[in-house]
N, C-alpha and C positions, 0 to 999 in steps of 0.2 A: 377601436378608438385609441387615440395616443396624446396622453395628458403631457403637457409641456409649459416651463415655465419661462419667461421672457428675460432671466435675468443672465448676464455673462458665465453664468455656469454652464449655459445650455449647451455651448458651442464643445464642450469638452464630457458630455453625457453619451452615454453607447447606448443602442436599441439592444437588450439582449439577443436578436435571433441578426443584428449585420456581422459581417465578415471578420471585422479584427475582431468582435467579442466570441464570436466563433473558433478563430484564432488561440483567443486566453484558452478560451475551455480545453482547447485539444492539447495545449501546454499544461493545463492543468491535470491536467487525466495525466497525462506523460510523466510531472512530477508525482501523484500521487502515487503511480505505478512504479515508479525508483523504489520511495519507501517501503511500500509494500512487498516488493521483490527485492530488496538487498538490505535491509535492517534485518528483515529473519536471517540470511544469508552470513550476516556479521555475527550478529547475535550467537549462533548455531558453534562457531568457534574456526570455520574452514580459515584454513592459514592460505592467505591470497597477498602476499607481498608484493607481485606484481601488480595488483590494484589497488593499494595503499593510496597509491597519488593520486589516482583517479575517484577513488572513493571519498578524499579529503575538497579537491576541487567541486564533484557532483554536490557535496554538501554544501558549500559556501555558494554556488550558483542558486541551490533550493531555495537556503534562507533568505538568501535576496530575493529569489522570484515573491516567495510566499508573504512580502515585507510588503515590497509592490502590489501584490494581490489585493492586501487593506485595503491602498487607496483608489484602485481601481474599482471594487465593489463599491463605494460611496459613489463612483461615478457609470453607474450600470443602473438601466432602467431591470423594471422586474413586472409580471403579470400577475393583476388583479384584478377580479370577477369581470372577464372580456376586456380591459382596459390596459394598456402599457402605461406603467407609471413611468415620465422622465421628469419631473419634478426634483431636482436635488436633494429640497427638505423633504420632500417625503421619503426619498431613495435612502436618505442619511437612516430617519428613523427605521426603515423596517427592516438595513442592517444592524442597527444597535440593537432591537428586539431580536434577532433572529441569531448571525453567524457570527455576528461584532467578537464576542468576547471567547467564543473558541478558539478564531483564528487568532486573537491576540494572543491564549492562553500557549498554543502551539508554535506559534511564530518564536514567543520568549523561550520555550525548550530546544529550540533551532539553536537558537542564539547563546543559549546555556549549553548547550551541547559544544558548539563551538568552544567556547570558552572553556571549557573541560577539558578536549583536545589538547589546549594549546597550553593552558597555564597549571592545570589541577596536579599533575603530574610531579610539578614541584613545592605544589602548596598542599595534597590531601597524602600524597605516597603511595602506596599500594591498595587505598581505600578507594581511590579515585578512578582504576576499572571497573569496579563494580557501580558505584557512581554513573560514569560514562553509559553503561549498559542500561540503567535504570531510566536517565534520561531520555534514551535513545527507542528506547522501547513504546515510552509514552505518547512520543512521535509519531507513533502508527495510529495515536486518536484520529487523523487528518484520513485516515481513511474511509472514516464514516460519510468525507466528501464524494466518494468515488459515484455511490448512487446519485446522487444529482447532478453532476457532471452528464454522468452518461443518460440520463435522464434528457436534459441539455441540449444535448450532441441530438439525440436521437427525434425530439423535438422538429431538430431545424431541416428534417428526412422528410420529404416528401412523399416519396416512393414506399408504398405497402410492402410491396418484395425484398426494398434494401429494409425497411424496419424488421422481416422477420428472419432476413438472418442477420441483422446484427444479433437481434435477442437471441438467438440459435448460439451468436459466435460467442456474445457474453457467459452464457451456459458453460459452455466448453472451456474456455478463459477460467472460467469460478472454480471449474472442475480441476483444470490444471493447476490454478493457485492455491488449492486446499494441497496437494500435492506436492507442493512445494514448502508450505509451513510444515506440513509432515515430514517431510523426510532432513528439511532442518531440525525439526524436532528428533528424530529417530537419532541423527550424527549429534546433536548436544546428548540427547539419554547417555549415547555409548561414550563418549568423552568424559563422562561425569561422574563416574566410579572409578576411574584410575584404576585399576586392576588388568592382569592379564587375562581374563574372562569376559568382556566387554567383545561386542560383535565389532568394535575398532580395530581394537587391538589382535583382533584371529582374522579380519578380512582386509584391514587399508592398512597393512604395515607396511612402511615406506612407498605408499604412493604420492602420487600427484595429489592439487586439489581440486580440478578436475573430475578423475577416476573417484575420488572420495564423494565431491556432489553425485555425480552420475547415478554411483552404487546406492546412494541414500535415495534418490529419487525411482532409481527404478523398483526399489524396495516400495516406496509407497505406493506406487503406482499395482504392484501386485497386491496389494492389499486393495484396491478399489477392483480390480477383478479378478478373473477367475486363475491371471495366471502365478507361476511358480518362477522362485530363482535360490541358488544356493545358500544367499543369508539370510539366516534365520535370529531369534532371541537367545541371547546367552548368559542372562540372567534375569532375575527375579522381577526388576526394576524395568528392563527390556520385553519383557513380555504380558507386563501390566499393560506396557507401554504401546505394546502390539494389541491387545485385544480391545485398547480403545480407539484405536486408528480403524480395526476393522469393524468393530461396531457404529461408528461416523459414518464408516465409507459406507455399509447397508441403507443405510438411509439417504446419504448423498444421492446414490445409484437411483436409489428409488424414486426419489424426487426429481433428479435428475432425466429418467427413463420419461417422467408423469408430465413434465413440462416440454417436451421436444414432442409430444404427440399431441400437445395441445396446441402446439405451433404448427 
């Protein structure tokens, strides 16, 4: 059943499972997986001057998308107990109960971030990178959207077969992406002591930043199995560092192994 109200709002209300709300979602998913894949990326310290400009423009298309997003969600039907609500005023309420005020809360660190960028620089001085980083980090709250997005998506699958390998593909996705906060994490560790003892500074002197992601990732990546590569921990700080990556990874694997056999 599908609740509808008669007044000129109607004309401009989505069924959550038609075509353009379909649309948002998989734009959705698409931004959220920016942040999530190139905030750790920035964060981690890889020096990408080539993607400066692209980095700066993908940010001002987000905060715009995620602006629009508000008012698009006051105009999205939602399901309750078998019923599609497209009722406006009801639609208004169960966003202000529910997403209203994260998204606002995140939208405004978009927008503060921006602003940081552009003006902090000559208003805060050298306090205002770490600033920048602070904000920018927080930004990855929006990630807690990513479940229900793909929730969403997965919803509007008819097909039993394509439902179990997307969860199959999400798996493997979660797996890669733990993989990747790690091994940003492993290149900031070694960045972060400044010394000539840092696995940086005895393995990525004078590369690319390329060859610098690559080596950090294939480094995590042997930590989630059984294989071996020539960088290792080279101090104290780096090898904390390592025995909590591979204590995660035993568990990932295992939970990981427990859910593909249940599939």
């Amino acid at each position: 059943a599908v609740m509808v109200d008669e007044g000129f709002l109607r004309h401009f209300v989505l069924h959550p499972g038609s075509p353009k709300r379909i649309i948002w979602d998989i734009l959705s998913t698409l931004m959220v997986g920016y942040d999530i894949l190139f905030i750790p990326f920035e964060l981690a310290g890889f020096d990408a001057p080539s993607l400066s400009v692209w980095f700066k423009r993908a940010d001002w298309f987000t905060a715009v998308f995620w602006t629009c997003d508000i008012s698009a969600s006051f105009l999205t039907g939602f399901h309750h107990e078998g019923i599609v609500e497209m009722r406006p005023s009801n639609i208004a309420r169960n966003y202000v109960r529910t997403w209203f005020l994260f998204d606002v809360l995140v939208v405004v660190l978009d927008w503060v971030f921006l602003w940081l960028g552009a003006n902090a620089v000559l208003r805060l001085g050298k306090s205002s990178n770490r600033l920048t980083r602070v904000v920018r980090t927080m930004r990855l709250l929006r990630s807690v959207k990513l479940h229900r997005l793909l929730t969403q998506l997965v919803e509007a699958v008819k097909s039993e077969t394509l439902k179990t390998m997307f969860n199959i593909c999400s798996l493997a996705f979660a797996i890669l992406l733990f993989n990747h906060y790690f091994a940003c994490g492993w290149y900031m560790v070694g960045n972060s002591e400044h010394n000539s003892h840092s696995w940086t500074t005895r393995y990525l002197e004078d590369t690319t930043m390329l060859y610098q992601y690559t080596t950090s990732l294939h480094w995590s990546l042997t930590q989630f199995t059984p294989a071996a590569m020539e960088v290792h921990a080279q101090t104290l700080l780096e090898r904390l560092y390592s025995i909590v990556t591979l204590f995660f990874a035993m568990i990932t694997f295992s939970t990981f192994t427990g859910s593909i056999t249940a599939h």
